[in-house]
N, C-alpha and C positions, 0 to 999 in steps of 0.2 A: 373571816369573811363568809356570809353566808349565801349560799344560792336561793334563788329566786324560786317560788314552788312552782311556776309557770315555764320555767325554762328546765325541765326535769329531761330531757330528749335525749341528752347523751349516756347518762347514765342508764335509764332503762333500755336502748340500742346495744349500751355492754351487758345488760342482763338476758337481753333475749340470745346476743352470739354465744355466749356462757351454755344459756340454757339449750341453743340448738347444738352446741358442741356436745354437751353430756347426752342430749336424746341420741345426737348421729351415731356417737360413740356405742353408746347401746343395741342404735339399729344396726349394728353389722355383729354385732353378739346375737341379736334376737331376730331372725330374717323374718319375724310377722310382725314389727314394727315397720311401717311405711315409711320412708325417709322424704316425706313431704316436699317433692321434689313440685308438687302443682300450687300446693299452696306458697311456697317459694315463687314461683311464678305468679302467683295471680299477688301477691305484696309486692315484686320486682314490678310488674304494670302500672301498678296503680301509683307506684313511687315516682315511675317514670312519668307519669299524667301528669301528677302535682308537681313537679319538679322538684321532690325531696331527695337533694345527693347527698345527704345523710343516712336516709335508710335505703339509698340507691347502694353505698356504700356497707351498708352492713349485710345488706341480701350479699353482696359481691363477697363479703367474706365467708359465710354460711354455705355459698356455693362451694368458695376453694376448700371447702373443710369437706363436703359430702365426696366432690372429686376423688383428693387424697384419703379416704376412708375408703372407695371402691376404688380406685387406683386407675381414675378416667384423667384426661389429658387435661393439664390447668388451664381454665378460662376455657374451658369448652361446652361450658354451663350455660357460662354467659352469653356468651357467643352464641347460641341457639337459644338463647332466649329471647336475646333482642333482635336474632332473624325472626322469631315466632310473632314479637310482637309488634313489630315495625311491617311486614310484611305476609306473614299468615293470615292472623285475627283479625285485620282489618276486613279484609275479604271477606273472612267468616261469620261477621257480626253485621256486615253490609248486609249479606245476602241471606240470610238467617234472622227470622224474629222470635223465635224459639228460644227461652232463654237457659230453659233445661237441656236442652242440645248445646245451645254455647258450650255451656258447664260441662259437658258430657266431653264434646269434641275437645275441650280446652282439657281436663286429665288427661285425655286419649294422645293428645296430639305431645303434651309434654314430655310421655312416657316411652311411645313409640317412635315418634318424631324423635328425642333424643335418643334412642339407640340407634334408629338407621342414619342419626348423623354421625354417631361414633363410628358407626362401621365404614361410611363414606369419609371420614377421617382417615381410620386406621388403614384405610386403602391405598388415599393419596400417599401416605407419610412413610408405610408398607411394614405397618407397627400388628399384631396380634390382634385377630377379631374379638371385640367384647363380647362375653357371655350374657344372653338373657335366661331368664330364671322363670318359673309358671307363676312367684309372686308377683310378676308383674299386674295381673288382671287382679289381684286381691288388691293391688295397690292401688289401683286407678277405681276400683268402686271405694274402697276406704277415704277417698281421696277427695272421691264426686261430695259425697254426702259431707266431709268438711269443708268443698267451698261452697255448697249450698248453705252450708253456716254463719259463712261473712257477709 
């Protein structure tokens, strides 16, 4: 039985989690590889726009694999993702017509925003503060300039 060329969806969803597995794998070998934690965000958004719980669902694996490669709390990706984007963005694209500040504020908010909610985790839970690192600002401009690409 052969598959349809137009229903090709699950097979390339297992080729990109493959492929973001071998990149993450790499980025904690190579700490100047960005572990595209914004562009993960702005695909987890727009998946959720469209209502694709397919690729709703492959972002969600990509996250547990960046997690466990930095040793961050499981589903705590997600979870301040979809605070970010049910309740940040909204705000911030109301009141904003700038759409190179979106972009700006959206790396900025992914990167920083996600550590001080790790640290507002590892408070409640009274678990070890995550370390940030000065890659961080190298990541968020590497970051900007690839979703000004999509």
């Amino acid at each position: 039985m052969q598959r349809s060329i137009s229903h090709q969806k699950p097979v390339i969803s297992l080729f990109y989690i493959v492929l973001f597995v071998l990149y993450d794998s790499l980025g904690t070998i190579y700490p100047f590889l960005p572990p595209m934690l914004t562009l993960l965000y702005v695909l987890f958004a727009r998946a959720l726009d469209n209502d694709d719980t397919l690729s709703v669902f492959v972002i969600v694996l990509c996250l547990v694999v960046f997690e466990a490669n930095y040793g961050y709390m499981l589903l705590s990706a997600v979870v301040y993702f979809y605070l970010l984007y049910k309740f940040i963005m909204p705000q911030i694209t109301k009141n904003s017509n700038c759409l190179v500040c979106i972009r700006a504020l959206t790396a900025i908010l992914v990167y920083l925003g996600y550590f001080l909610f790790l640290t507002l985790l590892s408070n409640i839970f009274l678990l070890p503060q995550p370390n940030i690192n000065y890659y961080i600002i190298y990541y968020i401009v590497i970051e900007f300039f690839l979703i000004g690409l999509l």
